[in-house]
C-alpha positions in Angstrom: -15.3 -9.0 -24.2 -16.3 -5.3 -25.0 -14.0 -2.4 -25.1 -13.7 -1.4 -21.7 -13.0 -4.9 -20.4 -10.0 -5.2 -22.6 -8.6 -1.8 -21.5 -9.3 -2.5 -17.5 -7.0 -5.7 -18.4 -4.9 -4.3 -20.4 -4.4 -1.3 -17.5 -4.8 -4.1 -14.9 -2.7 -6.7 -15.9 0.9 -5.2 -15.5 0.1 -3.2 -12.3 -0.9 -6.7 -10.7 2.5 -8.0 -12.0 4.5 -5.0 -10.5 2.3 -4.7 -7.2 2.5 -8.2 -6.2 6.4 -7.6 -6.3 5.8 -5.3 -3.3 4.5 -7.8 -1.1 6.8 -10.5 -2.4 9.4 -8.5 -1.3 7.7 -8.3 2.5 7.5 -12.3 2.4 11.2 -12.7 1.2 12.5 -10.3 4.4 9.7 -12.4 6.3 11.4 -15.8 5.4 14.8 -14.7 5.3 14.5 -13.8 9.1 12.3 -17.0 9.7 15.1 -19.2 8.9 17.5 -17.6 11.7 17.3 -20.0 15.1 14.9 -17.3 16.9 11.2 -16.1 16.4 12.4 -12.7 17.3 13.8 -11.9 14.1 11.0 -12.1 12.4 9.2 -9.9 15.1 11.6 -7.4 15.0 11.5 -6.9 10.8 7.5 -7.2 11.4 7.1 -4.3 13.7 10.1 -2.1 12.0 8.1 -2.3 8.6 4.4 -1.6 10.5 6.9 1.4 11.4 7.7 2.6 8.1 4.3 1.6 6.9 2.8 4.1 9.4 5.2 6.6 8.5 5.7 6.1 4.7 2.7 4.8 4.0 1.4 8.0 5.8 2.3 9.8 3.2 0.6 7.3 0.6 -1.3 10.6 -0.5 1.9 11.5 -2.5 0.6 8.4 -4.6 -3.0 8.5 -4.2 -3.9 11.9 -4.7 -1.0 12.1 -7.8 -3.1 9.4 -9.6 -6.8 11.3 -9.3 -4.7 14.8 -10.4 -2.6 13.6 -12.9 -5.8 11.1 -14.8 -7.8 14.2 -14.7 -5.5 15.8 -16.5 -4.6 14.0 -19.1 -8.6 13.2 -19.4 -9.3 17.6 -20.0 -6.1 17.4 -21.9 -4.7 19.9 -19.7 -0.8 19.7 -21.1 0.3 22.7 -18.3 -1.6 20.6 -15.1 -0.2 17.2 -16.6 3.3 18.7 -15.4 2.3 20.1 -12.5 0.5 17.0 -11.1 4.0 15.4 -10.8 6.2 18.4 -9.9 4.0 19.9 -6.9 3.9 16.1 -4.9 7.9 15.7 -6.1 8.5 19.1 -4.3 6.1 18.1 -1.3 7.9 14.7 -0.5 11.3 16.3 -0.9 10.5 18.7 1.8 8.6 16.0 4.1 11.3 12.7 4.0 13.7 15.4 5.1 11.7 16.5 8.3 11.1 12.7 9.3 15.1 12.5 8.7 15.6 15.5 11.3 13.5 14.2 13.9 14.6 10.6 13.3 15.9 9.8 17.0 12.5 10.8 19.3 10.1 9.3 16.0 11.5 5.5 16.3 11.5 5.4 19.6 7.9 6.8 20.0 7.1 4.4 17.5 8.7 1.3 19.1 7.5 2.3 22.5 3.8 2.3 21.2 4.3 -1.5 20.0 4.6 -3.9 22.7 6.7 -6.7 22.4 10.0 -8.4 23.8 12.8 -6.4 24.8 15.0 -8.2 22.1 12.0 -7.7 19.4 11.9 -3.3 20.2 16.1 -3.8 19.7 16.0 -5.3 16.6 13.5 -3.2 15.1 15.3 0.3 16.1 18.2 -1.5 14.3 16.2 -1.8 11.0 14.8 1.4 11.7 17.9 3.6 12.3 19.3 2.3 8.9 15.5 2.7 7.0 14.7 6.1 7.9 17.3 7.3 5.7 15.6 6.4 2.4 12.4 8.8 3.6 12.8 11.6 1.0 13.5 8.6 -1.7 10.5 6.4 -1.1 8.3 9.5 -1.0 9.5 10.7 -4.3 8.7 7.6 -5.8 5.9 7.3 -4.6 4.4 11.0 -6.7 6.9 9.2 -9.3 4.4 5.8 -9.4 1.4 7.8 -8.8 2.2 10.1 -11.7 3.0 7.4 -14.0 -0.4 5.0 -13.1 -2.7 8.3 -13.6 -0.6 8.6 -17.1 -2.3 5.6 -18.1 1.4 3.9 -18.2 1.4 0.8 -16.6 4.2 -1.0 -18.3 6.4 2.1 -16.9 4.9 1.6 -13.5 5.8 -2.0 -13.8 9.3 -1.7 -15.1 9.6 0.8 -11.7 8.1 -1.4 -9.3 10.2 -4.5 -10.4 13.5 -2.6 -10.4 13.1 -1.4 -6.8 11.9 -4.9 -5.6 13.7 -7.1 -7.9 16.8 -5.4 -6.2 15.8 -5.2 -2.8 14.9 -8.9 -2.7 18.2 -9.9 -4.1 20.4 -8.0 -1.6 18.0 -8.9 1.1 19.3 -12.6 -0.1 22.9 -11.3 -0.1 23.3 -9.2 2.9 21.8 -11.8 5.0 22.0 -15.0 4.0 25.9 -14.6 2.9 27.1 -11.5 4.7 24.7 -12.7 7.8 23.8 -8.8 8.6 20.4 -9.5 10.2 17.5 -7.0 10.7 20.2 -4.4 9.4 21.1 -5.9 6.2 17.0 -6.0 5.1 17.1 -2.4 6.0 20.1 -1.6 3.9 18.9 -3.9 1.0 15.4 -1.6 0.7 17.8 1.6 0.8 19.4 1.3 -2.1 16.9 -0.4 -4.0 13.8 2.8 -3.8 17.4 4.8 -4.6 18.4 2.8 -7.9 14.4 3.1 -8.6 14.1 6.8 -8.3 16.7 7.1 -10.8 14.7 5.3 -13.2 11.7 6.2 -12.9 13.1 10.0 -13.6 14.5 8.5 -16.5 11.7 7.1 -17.8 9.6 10.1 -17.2 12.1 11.9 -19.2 12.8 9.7 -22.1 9.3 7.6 -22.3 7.1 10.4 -22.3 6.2 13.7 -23.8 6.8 15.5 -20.3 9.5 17.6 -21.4 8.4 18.0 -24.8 6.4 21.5 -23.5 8.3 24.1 -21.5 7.2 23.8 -17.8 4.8 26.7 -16.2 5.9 27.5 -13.2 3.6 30.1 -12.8 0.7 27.3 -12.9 2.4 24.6 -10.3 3.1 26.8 -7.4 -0.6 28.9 -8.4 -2.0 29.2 -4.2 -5.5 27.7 -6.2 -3.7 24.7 -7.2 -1.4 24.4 -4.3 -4.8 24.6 -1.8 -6.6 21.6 -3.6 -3.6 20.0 -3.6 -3.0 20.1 0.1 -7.1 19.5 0.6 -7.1 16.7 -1.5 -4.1 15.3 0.4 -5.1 15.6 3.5 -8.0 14.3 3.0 -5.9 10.8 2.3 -3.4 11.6 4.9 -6.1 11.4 7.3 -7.6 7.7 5.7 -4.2 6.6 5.5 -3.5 7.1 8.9 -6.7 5.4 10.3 -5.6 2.5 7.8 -2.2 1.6 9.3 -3.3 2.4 12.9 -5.1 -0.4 12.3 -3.0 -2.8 11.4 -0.5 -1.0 13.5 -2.5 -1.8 16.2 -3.2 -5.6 15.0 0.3 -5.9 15.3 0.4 -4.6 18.5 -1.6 -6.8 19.8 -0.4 -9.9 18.2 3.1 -9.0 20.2 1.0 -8.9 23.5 0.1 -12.5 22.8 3.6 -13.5 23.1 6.2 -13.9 20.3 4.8 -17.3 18.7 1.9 -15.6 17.8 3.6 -12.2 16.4 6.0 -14.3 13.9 2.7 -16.4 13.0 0.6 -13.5 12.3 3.5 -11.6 10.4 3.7 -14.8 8.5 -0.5 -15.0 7.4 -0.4 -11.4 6.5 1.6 -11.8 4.2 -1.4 -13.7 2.5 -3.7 -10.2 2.8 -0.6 -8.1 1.2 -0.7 -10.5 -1.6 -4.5 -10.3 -2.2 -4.4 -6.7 -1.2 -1.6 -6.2 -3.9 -3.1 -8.0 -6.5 -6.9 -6.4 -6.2 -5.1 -3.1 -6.0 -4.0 -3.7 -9.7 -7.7 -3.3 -10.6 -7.9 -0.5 -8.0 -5.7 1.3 -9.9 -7.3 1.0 -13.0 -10.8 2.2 -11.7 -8.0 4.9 -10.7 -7.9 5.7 -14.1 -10.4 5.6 -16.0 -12.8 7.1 -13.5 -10.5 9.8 -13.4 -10.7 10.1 -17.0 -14.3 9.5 -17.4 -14.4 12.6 -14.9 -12.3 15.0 -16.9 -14.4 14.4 -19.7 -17.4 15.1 -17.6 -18.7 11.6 -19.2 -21.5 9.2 -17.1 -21.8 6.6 -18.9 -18.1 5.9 -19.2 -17.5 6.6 -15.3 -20.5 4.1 -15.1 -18.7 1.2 -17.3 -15.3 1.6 -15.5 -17.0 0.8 -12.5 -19.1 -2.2 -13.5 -15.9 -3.7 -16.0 -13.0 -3.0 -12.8 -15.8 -4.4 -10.5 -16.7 -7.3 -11.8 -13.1 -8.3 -12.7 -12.3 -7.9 -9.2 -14.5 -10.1 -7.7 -13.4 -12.9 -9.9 -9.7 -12.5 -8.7 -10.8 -12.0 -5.1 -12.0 -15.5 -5.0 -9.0 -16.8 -6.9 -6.9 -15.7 -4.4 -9.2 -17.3 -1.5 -8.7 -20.5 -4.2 -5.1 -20.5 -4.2 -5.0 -19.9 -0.2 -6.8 -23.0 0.9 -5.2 -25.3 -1.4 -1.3 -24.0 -1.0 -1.7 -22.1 2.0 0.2 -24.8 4.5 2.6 -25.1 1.3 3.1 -21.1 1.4 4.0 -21.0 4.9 6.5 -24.1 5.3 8.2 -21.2 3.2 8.5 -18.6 5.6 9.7 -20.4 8.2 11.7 -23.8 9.8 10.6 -23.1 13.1 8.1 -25.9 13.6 6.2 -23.7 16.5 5.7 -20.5 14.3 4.3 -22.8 11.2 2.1 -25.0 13.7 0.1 -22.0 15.0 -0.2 -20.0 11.6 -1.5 -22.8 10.0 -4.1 -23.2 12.7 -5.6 -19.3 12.2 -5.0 -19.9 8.4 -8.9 -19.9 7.4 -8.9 -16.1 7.8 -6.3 -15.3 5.3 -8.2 -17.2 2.7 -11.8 -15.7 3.2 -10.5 -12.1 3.7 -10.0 -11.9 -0.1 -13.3 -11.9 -0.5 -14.5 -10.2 2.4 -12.3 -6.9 1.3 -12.6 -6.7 -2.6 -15.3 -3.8 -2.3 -13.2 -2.0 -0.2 -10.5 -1.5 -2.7 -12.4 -1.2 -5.9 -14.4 1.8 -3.8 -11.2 3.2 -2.7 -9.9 3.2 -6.5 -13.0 5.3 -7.9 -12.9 8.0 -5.0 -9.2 8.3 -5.4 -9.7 8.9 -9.1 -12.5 11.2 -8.6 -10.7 13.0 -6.2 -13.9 12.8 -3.6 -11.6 12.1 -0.6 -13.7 14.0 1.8 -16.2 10.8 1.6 -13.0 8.5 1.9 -11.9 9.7 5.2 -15.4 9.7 6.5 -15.7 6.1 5.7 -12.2 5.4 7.1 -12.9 7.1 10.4 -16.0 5.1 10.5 -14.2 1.6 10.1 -11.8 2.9 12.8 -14.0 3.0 15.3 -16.0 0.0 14.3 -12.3 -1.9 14.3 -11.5 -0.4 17.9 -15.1 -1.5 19.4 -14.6 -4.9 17.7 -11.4 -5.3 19.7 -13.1 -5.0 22.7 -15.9 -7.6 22.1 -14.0 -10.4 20.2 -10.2 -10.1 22.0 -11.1 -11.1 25.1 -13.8 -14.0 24.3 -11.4 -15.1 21.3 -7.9 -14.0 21.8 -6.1 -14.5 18.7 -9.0 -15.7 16.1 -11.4 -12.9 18.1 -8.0 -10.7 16.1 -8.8 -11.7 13.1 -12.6 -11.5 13.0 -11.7 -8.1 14.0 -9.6 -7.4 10.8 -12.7 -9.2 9.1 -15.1 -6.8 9.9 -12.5 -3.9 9.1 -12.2 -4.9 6.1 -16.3 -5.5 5.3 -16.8 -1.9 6.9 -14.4 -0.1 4.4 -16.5 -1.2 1.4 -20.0 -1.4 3.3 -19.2 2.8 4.8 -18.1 3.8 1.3 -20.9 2.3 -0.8 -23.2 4.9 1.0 -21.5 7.4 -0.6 -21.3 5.8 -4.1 -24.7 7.2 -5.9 -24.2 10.6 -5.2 -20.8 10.3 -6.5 -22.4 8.8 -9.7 -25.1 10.8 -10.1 -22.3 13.9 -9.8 -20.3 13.2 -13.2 -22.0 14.0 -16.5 
């Protein structure tokens, strides 16, 4: 194994550890509600989190755009911009989770409104959401926090993050509802004070792990208008992809709720399969992050070129581990979501799609990782905007012929699109460095 196949998994290895945590914690508020008497529980937790993935998630740029800035950095050795990278998105996310905070009341509702589903699915979710919203400025802060850290190279400090906030979250999730019996409200209370307790340390670990302090901060450099405008280009550049991203699978779950509540709790259910693959190929995602974003500081080809090939190639072979473990555990994984007998019946009848989409979406996340670290975003929300409106036209052609599986080719073909759109722009990008 040569050098830069030890440090992908050496980079890779713990971020897939702390990322799969994330959507462990989705499948424990998943299962927790699938063993209360009524399908709607699960509904209601399924369209409050598409919620606060729209509108956190949204904001995923704090991340993103953190981990191209911040790689770049350190690759230049650029000790003044290594501090800025963090404090500029810290400031931003401050500022934004208030606003959503302050216009909290006509937000949910909008955003309940725009998902149809049963009357007592819309209640429970403005129950989880009410209580959510409140972590906004929190969640955003760690997510510059986590994106600061990754583009640091620091992936057993992203970890130890990542498992603190979902370690705790899954634990009072168990707590709140299974002993206090708080429902929808208690999973919403659980992930509030767990992104708290992680914000906390993560700032401690920045400050007592790293060399961050160790210079005096230039405050002239991280509010320079220069700096601040490529920031917020860079941003919205993401802001935009991210948008088109959960739209989608806003609107997947949208539609899943028009097909009656059986079908929404199955669906939630066999997503939970994508987050984990998604999750776990992000880990490698996340280190094409970094050392394309390195290999671009240093203005070096051929080491942008071996990043790609070594976080590639590693990819693929999980991507079809995952589809591995699907089909032979996959009716195993979803007797554990769920007692209701109708819920598990139909999921494992669409289950097929949950263990080729592995494989179907690896490029798109290994493609999304080397833009992000490059910082060439204006190619990433072309591509996205593309796979938007091939997703939407799909809808139209498979829904009605198909129903529910014509759903899921559509999410196949969204997913296929995302790497397929982006590969155009891939040897201009590589011919750019060096």
């Amino acid at each position: 194994m040569t050098d830069q196949y030890k440090r992908i998994l050496a980079l890779a290895t713990p971020l897939i550890i702390s990322n799969l945590t994330v959507p462990l914690l989705g499948a424990v508020d998943t299962a927790v509600m699938g063993h209360l008497p009524d399908p709607a529980y699960i509904g209601g937790v399924a369209i409050g989190s598409t919620i606060f993935s729209f509108l956190f998630w949204g904001f995923g740029f704090l991340k993103m755009g953190t981990v191209g800035f911040t790689a770049q950095a350190f690759g230049a050795g650029n000790r003044d911009e290594q501090q800025a990278a963090l404090l500029r998105p810290i400031a931003l996310s401050i500022g934004l989770g208030c606003l959503l905070i302050l216009f909290q009341a006509p937000l949910l509702k909008l955003c309940v409104d725009l998902i149809d589903g049963s009357q007592q699915v819309r209640s429970l979710s403005l129950d989880y959401s009410y209580i959510r919203i409140w972590s906004a400025p929190i969640s955003l802060a760690n997510y510059a926090i986590i994106g600061w850290l990754i583009g640091k190279g620091e992936p057993r400090l992203t970890f130890f993050v990542q498992v603190i906030i979902n370690s705790v979250n899954i634990l009072l999730d168990l707590f709140f509802v299974l002993e206090l019996g708080w429902g929808v409200e208690g999973v919403a209370l659980a992930t509030v004070i767990a992104e708290t307790i992680g914000l906390v340390a993560g700032f401690w670990l920045i400050l007592k792990r790293s060399n961050f302090t160790e210079q005096q901060i230039n405050w002239q450099n991280v509010f320079a208008m220069s700096r601040i405008r490529a920031l917020f280009t860079v941003n919205r550049d993401i802001f935009i992809r991210t948008l088109c991203l959960i739209f989608s699978f806003a609107y997947f779950t949208r539609i899943s709720a028009s097909l009656g509540d059986n079908i929404l709790a199955a669906n939630a259910v066999l997503m939970h399969f994508l987050y984990f693959s998604s999750y776990g190929l992000d880990g490698f995602a996340h280190a094409a992050e970094i050392t394309t974003g390195y290999a671009k500081g240093k203005n070096n080809n051929h080491e942008f070129r071996s990043a790609v090939k070594a976080s590639s190639f590693m990819a693929l072979i999980t991507s079809v581990a995952f589809s591995l473990i699907f089909y032979i555990a996959g009716p195993g994984i979803i007797n554990l979501f769920t007692d209701i007998e109708s819920v598990k019946e139909t999921a494992n009848s669409y289950l097929l799609w949950p263990v080729l989409l592995p494989m179907i979406s690896v490029a798109s996340f290994q493609l999304d990782g080397i833009f992000i670290g490059t910082t060439q975003t204006k190619e990433l929300r072309n591509a996205m905007l593309q796979c938007l409106l091939i997703f939407l036209a799909s809808t139209v052609i498979f829904i009605p012929l198909w129903e529910n599986n014509g759903l899921w080719v559509c999410m196949a073909i969204y997913m296929a699109s995302r790497g397929l759109t982006l590969l155009r722009y891939y040897p201009a990008l590589a011919k750019s460095i060096g």
